[in-house]
N, C-alpha and C positions, 0 to 999 in steps of 0.2 A: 200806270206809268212804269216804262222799263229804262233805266240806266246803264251803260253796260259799252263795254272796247273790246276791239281785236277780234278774236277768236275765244275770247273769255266766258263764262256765265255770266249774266247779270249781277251785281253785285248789290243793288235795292229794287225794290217792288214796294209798291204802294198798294193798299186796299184799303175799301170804305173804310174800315178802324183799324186795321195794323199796317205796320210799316216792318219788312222784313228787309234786314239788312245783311252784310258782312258784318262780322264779329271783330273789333277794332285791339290790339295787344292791352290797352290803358284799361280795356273793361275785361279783365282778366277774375276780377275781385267779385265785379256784378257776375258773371259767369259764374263763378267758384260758389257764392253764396245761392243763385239760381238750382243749381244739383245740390248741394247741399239740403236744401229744404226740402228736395224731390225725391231723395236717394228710394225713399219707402215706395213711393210712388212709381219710380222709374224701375227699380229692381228685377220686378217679374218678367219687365218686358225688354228692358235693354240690356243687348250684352255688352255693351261697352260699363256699364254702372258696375263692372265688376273691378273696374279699375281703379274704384272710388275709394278712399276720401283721395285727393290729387289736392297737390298746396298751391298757393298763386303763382308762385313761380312755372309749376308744370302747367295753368293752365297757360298761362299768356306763351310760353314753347307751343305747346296744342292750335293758339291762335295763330301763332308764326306761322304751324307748318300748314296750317289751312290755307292765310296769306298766300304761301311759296306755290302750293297747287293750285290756288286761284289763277296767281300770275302764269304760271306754268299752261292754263289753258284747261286744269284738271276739274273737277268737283268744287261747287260754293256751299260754303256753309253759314248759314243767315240764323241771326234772332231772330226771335217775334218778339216783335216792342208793340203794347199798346199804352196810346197817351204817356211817352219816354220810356215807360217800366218792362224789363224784360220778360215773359211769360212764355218763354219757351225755345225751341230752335230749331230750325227746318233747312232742307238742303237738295238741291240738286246735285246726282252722284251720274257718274260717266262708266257704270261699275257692270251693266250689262250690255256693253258691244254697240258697236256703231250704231247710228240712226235711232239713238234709245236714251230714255237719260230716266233714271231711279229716283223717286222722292223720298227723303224721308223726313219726318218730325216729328216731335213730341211738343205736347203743353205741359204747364204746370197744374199741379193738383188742384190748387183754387181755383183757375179758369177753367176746369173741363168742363166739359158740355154747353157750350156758350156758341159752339160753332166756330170757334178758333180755328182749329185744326180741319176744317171742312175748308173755311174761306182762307187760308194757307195753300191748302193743297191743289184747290181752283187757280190763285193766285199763279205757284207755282207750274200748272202744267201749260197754261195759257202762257206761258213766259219759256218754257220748255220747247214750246210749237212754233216759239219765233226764233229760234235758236236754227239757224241754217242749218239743214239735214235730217235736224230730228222728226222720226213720222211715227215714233211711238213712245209713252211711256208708262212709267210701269210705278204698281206699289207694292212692297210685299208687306203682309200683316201673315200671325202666327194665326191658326184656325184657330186657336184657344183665346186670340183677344180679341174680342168680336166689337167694344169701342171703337179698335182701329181700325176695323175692318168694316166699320158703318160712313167709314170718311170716304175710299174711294165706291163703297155703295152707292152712297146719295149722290156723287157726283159722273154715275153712270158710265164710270171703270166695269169691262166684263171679266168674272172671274174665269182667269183662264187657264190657270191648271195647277196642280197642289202637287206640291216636290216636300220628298219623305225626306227628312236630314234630323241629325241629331238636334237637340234642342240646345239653343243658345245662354238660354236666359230661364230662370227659375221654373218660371208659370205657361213656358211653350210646350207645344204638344210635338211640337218635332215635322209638324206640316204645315210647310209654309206656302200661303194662295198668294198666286202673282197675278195682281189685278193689272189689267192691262187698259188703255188705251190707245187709239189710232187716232192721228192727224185728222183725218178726213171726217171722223166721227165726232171733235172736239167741237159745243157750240155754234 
């Protein structure tokens, strides 16, 4: 089930067990304590976790400005709620040029390997290809986190090319695979 106005991204998605939403300003606290418990976990792989510890106040501004590009027509950025509890946060990004839209997301440490982050990213491309225009998209994972890189695997993303860059984040190797899919190949 997709919900969704305008010219906007969807702003919920339903699946068999998660429900990914937009991130609401009141749950600034659930967010805050979310990273919080993750920072170990997220560290190696996110470079935004270097911006971390962030007090409620800066998260619920973070929420806003998500909000403001939501409405703007920009990027959604969604929880993973399963059964109400937050477990992580995933997003459509508008970050590689027309006709394309970028996933990304993370879990939390105690749901990995559960298949969260697989039926997220399903969730999200199938809601990506109803989005007028879009005929491709894409995930990038670091060659060195081969977790992330087992999500758009199983989901029969083809590895389509590896860009040399500095490394972002602790435990990156500095080559980043841009797994791709097409429209026409989806399902």
């Amino acid at each position: 089930m997709i919900d969704g106005a305008d010219d906007r991204l969807p702003e919920r998605i339903q699946t068999p067990r998660l429900l990914l939403r937009r991130w609401q300003h009141d749950e600034a606290s659930m967010l805050d304590n979310l990273v919080e418990s993750n920072v170990k976990h997220l560290r190696p792989w996110m470079p935004w976790i270097k911006f971390e510890p962030q007090t409620v106040s800066e998260r619920v501004t973070l929420i806003e400005t998500w909000t403001r590009e939501w409405e703007d027509g920009g990027d959604v950025v969604l929880g993973t709620f399963l059964d109400g509890f937050a477990i992580g946060s995933c997003g459509l990004h508008r970050r590689v040029g027309p006709g394309a839209l970028d996933i990304g997301y993370w879990i939390a440490d105690d749901h990995t390997r559960r298949g969260f982050a697989t039926e997220a990213t399903s969730a999200l491309t199938t809601t990506a290809f109803g989005v007028a225009g879009i005929e491709r998209v894409e995930v990038h994972t670091d060659e060195a986190n081969e977790a992330s890189a087992g999500v758009p695997a199983k989901l029969g993303f083809r590895r389509d090319r590896v860009i040399q860059r500095a490394p972002e984040a602790p435990a990156e190797s500095g080559r980043l695979i841009i797994w791709t899919m097409a429209k026409a190949d989806w399902r």
